[in-house]
C-alpha positions in Angstrom: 0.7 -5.3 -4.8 3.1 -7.7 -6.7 1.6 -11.2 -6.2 5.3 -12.7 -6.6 4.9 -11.7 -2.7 3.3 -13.0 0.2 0.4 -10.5 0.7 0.9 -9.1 4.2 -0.1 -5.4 4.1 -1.3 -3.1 7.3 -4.1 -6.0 8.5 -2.6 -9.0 6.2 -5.5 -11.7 7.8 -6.9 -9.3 10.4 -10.3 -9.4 8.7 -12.8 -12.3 9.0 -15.9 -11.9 7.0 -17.9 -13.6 9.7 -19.3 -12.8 12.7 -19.0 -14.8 15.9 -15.0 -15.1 15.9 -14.0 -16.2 19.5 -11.9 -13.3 21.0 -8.3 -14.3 22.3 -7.8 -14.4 26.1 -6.0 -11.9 27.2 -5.1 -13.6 30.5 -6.1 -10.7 32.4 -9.3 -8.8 34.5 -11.2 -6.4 31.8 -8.6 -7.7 28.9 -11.8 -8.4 26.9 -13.2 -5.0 27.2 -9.7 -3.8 25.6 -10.2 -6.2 22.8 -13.5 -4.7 21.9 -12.5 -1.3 22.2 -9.4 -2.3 20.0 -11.4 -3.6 17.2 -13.9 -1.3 17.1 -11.1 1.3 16.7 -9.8 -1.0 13.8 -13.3 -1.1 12.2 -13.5 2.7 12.3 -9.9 3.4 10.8 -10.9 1.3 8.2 -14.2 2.2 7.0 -13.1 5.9 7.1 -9.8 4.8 4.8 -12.0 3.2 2.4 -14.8 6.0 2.5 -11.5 8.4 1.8 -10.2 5.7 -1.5 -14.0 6.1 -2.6 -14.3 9.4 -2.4 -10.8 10.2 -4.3 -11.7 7.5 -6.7 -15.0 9.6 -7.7 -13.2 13.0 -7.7 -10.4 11.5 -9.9 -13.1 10.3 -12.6 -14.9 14.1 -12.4 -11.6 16.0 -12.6 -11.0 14.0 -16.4 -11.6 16.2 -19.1 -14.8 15.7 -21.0 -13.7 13.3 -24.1 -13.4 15.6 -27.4 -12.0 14.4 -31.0 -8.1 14.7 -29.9 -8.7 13.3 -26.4 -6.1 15.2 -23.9 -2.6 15.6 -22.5 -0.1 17.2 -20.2 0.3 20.0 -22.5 -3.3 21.2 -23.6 -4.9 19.7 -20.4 -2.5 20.7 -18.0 -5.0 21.5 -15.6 -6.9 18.7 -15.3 -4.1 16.7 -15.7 -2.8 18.0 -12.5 -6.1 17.9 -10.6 -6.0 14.2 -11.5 -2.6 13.3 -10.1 -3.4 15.1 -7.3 -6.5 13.1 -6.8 -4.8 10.1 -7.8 -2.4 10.9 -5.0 -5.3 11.2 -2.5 -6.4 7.3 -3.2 -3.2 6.2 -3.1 -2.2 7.5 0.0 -5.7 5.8 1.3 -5.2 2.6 -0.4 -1.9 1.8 1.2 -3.0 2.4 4.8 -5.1 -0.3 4.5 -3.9 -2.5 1.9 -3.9 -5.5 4.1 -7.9 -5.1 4.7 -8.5 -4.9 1.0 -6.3 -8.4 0.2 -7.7 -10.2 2.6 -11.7 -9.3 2.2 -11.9 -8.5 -0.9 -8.7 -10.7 -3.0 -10.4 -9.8 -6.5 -11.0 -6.4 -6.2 -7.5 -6.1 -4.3 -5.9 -7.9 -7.9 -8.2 -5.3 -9.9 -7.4 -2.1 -8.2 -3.7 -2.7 -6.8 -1.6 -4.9 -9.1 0.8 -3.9 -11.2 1.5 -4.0 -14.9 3.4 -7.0 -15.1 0.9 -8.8 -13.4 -2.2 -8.2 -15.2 0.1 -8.2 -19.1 1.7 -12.1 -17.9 -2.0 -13.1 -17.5 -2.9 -11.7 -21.0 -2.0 -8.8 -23.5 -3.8 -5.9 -23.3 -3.8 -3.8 -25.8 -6.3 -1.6 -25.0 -5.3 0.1 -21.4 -8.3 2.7 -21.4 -11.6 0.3 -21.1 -11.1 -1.1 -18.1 -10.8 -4.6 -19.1 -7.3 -6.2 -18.3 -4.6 -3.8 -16.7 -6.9 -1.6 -14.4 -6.9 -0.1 -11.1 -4.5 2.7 -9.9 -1.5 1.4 -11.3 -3.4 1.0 -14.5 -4.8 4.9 -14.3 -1.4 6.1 -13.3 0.7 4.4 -15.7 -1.4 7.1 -18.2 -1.6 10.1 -15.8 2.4 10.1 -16.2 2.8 8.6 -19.6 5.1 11.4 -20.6 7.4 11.1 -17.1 8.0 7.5 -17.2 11.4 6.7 -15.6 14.0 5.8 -18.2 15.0 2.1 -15.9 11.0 1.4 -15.6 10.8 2.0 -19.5 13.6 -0.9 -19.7 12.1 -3.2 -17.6 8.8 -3.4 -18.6 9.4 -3.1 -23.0 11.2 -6.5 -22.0 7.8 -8.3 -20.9 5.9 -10.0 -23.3 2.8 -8.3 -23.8 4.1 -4.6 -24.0 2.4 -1.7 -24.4 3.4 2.1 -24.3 1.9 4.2 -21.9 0.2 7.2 -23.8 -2.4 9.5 -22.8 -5.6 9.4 -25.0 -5.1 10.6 -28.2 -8.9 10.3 -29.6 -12.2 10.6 -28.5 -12.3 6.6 -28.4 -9.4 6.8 -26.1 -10.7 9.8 -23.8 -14.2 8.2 -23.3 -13.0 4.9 -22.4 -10.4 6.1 -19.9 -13.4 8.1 -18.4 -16.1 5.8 -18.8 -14.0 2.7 -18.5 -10.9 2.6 -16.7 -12.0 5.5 -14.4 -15.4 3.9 -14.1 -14.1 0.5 -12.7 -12.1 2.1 -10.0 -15.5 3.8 -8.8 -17.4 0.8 -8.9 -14.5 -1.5 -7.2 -14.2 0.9 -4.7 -17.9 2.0 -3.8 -18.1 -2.4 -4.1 -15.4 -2.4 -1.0 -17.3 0.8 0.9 -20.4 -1.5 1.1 -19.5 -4.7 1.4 -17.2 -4.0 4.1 -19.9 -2.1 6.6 -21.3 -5.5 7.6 -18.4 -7.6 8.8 -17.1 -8.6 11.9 -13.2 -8.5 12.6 -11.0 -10.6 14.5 -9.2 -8.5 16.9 -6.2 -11.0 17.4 -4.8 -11.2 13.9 -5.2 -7.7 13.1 -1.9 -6.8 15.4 -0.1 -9.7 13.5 -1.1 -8.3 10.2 0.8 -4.9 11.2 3.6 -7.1 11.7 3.5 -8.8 7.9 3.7 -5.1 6.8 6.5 -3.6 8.3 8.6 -6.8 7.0 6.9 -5.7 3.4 8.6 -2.7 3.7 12.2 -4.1 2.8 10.6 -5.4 0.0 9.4 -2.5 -1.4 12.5 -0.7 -1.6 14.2 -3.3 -3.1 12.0 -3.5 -6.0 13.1 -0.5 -7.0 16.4 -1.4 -8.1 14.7 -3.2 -11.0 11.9 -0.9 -12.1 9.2 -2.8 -10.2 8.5 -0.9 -6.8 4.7 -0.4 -6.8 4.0 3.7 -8.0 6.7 3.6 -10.1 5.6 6.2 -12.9 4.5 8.7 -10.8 7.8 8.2 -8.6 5.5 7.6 -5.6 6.3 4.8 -3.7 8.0 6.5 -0.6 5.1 8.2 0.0 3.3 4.8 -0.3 5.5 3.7 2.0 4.9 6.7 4.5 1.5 5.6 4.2 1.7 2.1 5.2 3.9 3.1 8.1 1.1 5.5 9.1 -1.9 3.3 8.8 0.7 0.3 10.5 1.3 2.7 13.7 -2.2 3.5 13.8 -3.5 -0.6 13.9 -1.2 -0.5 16.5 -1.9 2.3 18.8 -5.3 0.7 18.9 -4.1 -2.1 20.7 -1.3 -0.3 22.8 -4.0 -0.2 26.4 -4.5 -3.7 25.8 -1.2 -4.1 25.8 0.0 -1.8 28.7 -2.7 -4.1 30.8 -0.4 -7.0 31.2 2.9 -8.2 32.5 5.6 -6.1 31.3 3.5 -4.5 28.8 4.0 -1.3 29.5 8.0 -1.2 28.4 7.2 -3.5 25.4 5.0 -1.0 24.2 8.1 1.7 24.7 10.0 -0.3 22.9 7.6 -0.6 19.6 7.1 3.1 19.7 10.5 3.7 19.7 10.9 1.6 16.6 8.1 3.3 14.6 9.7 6.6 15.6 12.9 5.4 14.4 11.5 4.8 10.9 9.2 7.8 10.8 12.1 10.1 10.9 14.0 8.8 8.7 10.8 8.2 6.2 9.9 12.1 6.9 13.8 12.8 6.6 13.7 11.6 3.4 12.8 14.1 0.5 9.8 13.9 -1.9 7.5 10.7 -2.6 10.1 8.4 -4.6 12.2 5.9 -3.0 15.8 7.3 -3.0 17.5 6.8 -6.0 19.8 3.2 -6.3 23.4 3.4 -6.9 24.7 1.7 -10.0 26.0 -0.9 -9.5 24.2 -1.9 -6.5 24.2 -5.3 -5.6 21.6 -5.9 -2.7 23.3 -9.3 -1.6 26.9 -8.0 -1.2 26.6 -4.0 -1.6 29.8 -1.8 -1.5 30.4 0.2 1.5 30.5 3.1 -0.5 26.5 2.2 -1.7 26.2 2.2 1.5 26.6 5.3 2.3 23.9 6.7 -0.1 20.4 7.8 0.5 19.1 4.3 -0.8 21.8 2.3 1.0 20.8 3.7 4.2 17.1 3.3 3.9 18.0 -0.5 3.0 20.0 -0.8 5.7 17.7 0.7 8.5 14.9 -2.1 7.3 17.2 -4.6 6.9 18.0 -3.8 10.9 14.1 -2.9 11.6 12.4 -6.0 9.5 14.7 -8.7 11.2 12.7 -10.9 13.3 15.5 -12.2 15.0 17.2 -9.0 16.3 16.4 -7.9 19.7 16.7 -4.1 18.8 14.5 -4.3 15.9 10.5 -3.0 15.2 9.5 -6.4 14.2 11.1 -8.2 17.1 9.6 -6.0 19.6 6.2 -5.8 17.5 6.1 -10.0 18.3 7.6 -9.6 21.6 4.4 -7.5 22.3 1.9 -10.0 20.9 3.5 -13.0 22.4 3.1 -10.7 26.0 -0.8 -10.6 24.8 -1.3 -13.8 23.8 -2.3 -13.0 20.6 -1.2 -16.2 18.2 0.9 -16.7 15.8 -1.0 -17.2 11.8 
C-alpha cells in the first residue's frame, strides 16, 4: 500500500484493539443480536485470511532453493522459481482481502510487508534487497521473483528515484541465503506476528461496514497508478487480481452485515441495490483477462482522456470506477454502500 494514500482497505478502522467497544444502536428489536453475529463473522473471515497469508508466507520460504555458490534463477531453477510465484500469488491474494485489518492493527508490520519500493528506497537506500533490512515484504520478495519480467514503463519509473537498485535474482551463495534466511524469514515472522496478535482482540462491528466503503473508492486509485508504473504488484503484472481480491474480501465484510441490514426500514431494497453494484463490478473484474490491470493507452491523460482511450480495456475499467467510486451519484456502489449505513445507523469516521 502506497502511503501517498489515505489507507482505507477492506476494514480501513474496523478494528479496535480493545475490548469493551459500545455497539451502535440499531434502532430496532434483536438489532444487537445482528451486530454480534456480524462481527463474529468479521473476526472469522479474518483470522482464516491471515492463517491463509501465514501459511503461504511459510510455503513460499520452503519452496526457495537451498543457497549453493551461484545462488539461482528462472533458467536453472525454473522449478522452484515457479513454485514460489505461485506461492507468492497465494499470499497476495490473502493479503489484499484483508488489507484494511492489517493497516489498522498492526500499521508497522502493514509498512513492512505491504509497501512498495518507492516507499521504503525515499526513507533510505538499500542496497542490499535480500537481508530483510530496508525494502521487505511481498513487494520486496516479488520485485526478485520477476527480476527478469520487469515491465519496460516500471523499469523507467523507478531507475528515476534516488536510491535505485536493480532487481536481480541471487547470484551467490551470500545472495541465496539471505533472501531465504532474511527477506523470506521476515515475511514469516511478520506474518505468524499478525496470526497471534490478532486472536485476542475485540472488533467494532460499526466501522467495519465503513471500512468496506474506504476500499471500494481505493479501487479507482489503484488503476490509476498504473499509468505511471506505480500500481501495487507491478512486476509480477498482478494487480487486477489484487484488485479481484479486495473486491472479494469487500463483498464478503459486507454480506456479513446484509441481515442486519434487511432488519430495518427500507433495508431490504438497499441491500438490492449494493448487491447489484458489487455484481456490476465483479463481472466486469472476471470479464477482464489475466491478473494485470489492462494495459493504458498512450497518451492517456486521466484528467481529460480522448474518447477514443475511452473506448479501450483500461478506459472502460476507469470509467466503470469513476461511475461506481462516486459518492455523490445515486446509481453508484459507494452511494448505495452509505445509503445502507446511514439506514443502520452506523456513523460516519
Amino acid at each position: 500500500m502506497n502511503r501517498k494514500f489515505i489507507i482505507n482497505g477492506i476494514l480501513a478502522a474496523s478494528l479496535l484493539a480493545a475490548c469493551g467497544n459500545d455497539p451502535v444502536d440499531s434502532g430496532n428489536e434483536g438489532g444487537g443480536d445482528l451486530q454480534k453475529q456480524a462481527t463474529l463473522q468479521v473476526k472469522t473471515y479474518v483470522s482464516s485470511e491471515l492463517a491463509r497469508l501465514h501459511d503461504a508466507a511459510v510455503a513460499l520460504q520452503n519452496a526457495a532453493p537451498e543457497p549453493d555458490a551461484d545462488g539461482w534463477n528462472a533458467a536453472d531453477d525454473a522449478a522452484a522459481v515457479e513454485t514460489m510465484r505461485a506461492e507468492w500469488k497465494k499470499a497476495r491474494l490473502a493479503y489484499e482481502r484483508i488489507e484494511g485489518a492489517i493497516a489498522v492493527i498492526f500499521p508497522e508490520l502493514d509498512a513492512s510487508t505491504d509497501e512498495r519500493y518507492d516507499g521504503f528506497i525515499a526513507e533510505g537506500e538499500d542496497a542490499f534487497l535480500f537481508d530483510g533490512e530496508g525494502v521487505t515484504g511481498v513487494h520486496g520478495i516479488e520485485r526478485i521473483l520477476w527480476a527478469d519480467q520487469h515491465p519496460e514503463h516500471v523499469v523507467a519509473f523507478e531507475s528515476a528515484l534516488p536510491g535505485y537498485i536493480a532487481a536481480a535474482f541471487p547470484a551467490n551463495l551470500e545472495e541465496a541465503r539471505a533472501f531465504k534466511e532474511g527477506l523470506l524469514q521476515k515475511l514469516v515472522d511478520d506474518t505468524q506476528t499478525m496470526v497471534d496478535d490478532f486472536r485476542p482482540l475485540a472488533l467494532a462491528p460499526a466501522a467495519a461496514f465503513r471500512g468496506v466503503i474506504g476500499s471500494l473508492e481505493e479501487q479507482l486509485e489503484k488503476v490509476s497508478l498504473a499509468a505511471t508504473g506505480e500500481d501495487e504488484s507491478r512486476y509480477a503484472q498482478h494487480t487486477m487480481a489484487d484488485m479481484r481480491a479486495n473486491l472479494e474480501g469487500g463483498r464478503r465484510i459486507y454480506e456479513a452485515f446484509q441481515p442486519w441490514l434487511q432488519s430495518v426500514e427500507g433495508g431490504p431494497a438497499l441491500a438490492a441495490k449494493v448487491i447489484a453494484g458489487f455484481e456490476r463490478l465483479g463481472a466486469h473484474y472476471v470479464a477482464i483477462q489475466g491478473d494485470a490491470i489492462p494495459a493504458v493507452p498512450d497518451g492517456w491523460n486521466p484528467s481529460n482522456p480522448s474518447a477514443e482511450h475511452l473506448e479501450t480495456p483500461y478506459g472502460e475499467l476507469f470509467q466503470l470506477l469513476e461511475a461506481e467510486a462516486d459518492p455523490q451519484a445515486s446509481d453508484s456502489l459507494v452511494h448505495a454502500m452509505a445509503e445502507a449505513a446511514d439506514a443502520m445507523a452506523i456513523p460516519a469516521e
